[in-house]
C-alpha positions in Angstrom: 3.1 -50.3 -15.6 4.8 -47.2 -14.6 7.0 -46.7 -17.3 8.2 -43.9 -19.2 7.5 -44.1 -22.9 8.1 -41.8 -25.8 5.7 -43.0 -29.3 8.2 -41.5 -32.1 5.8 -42.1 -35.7 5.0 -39.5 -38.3 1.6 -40.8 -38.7 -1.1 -39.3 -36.7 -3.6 -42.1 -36.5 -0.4 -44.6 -35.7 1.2 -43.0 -32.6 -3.1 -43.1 -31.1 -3.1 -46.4 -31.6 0.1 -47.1 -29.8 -0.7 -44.5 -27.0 -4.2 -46.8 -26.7 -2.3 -49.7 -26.6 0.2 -48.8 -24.0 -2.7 -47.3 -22.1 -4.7 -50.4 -22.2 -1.2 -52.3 -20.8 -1.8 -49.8 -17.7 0.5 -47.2 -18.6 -0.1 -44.2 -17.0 -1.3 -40.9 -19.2 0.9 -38.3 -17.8 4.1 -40.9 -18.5 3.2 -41.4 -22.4 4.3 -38.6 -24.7 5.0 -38.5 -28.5 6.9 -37.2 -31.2 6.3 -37.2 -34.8 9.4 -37.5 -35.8 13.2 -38.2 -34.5 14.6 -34.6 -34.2 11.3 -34.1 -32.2 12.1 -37.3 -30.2 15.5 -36.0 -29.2 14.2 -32.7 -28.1 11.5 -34.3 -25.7 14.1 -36.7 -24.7 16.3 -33.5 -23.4 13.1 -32.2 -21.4 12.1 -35.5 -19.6 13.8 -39.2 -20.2 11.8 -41.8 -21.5 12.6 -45.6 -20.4 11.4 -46.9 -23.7 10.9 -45.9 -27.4 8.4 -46.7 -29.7 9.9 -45.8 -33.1 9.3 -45.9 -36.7 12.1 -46.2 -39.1 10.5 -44.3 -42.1 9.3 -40.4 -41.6 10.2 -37.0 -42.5 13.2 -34.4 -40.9 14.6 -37.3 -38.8 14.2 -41.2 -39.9 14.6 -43.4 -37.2 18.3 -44.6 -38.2 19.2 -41.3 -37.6 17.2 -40.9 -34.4 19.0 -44.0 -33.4 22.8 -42.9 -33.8 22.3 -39.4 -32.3 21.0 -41.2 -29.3 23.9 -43.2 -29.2 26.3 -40.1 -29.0 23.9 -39.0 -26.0 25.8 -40.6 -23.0 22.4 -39.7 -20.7 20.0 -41.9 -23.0 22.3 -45.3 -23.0 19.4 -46.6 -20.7 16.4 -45.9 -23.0 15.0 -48.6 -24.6 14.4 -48.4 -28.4 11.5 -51.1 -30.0 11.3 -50.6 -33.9 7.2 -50.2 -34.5 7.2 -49.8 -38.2 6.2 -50.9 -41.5 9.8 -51.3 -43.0 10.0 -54.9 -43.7 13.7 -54.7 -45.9 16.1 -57.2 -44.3 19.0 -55.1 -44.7 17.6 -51.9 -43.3 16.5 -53.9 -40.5 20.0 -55.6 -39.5 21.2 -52.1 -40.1 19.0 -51.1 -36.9 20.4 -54.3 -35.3 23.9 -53.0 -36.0 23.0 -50.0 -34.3 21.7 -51.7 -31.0 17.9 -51.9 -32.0 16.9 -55.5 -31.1 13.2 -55.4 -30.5 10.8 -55.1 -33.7 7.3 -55.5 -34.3 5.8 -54.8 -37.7 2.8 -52.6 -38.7 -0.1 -53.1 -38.8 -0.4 -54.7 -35.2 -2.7 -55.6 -32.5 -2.9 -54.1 -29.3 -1.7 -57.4 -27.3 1.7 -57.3 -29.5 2.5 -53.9 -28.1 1.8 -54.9 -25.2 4.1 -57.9 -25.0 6.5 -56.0 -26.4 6.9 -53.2 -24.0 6.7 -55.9 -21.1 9.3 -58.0 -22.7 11.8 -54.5 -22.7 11.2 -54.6 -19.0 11.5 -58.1 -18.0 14.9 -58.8 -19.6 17.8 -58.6 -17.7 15.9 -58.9 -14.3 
């Protein structure tokens, strides 16, 4: 798996999990980087382009709703793919994310096999 991917949670002990997991799916080190929130997110996404997103919805400075429409007003990041990895588990705030283009979810706590499934199923749609 050669993909670019960009771990966007607030919680220290979450985004090593995911890196593990996304590791463990044969991602390459140097191509996984995180943020701990969305602001954060945004700037790494200026440095270097990610081709997916791992976010969480709830944290600090920059939730991920907001994350999510400032990407959308970034013409250069239409093709990064954003997967919801989060805790929030309110229908509405969730179809608010689906609104926004979001379409991919998988809720916290998880296993390492769901990440990876997820992350292979951003890749293998629409091939």
């Amino acid at each position: 798996m050669n993909y670019r991917i960009l771990i966007v949670d607030d919680s220290p002990l979450l985004r090593a999990t995911a890196r593990r997991a996304v590791l463990q799916a044969g991602a390459s080190p140097d191509r996984v980087r995180e943020a701990n929130n969305g602001k954060a997110a945004l700037a790494a996404l200026a440095i270097e382009p990610a081709d997916i997103v791992l976010l969480d919805i709830n944290m600090p400075v920059m939730d991920g709703y907001q994350f999510v429409e400032e990407k959308a007003k970034i013409p250069a990041l239409n093709a990064v793919k954003v997967a919801l990895v989060t805790t929030e588990g309110n229908k509405k705030r969730l179809e608010r994310m689906t609104q926004l283009g979001v379409v991919h979810y998988l809720r916290k706590p998880f296993e390492p096999e769901e990440l990876r499934a997820l992350v292979n199923a951003l890749f293998t749609e629409g091939k």
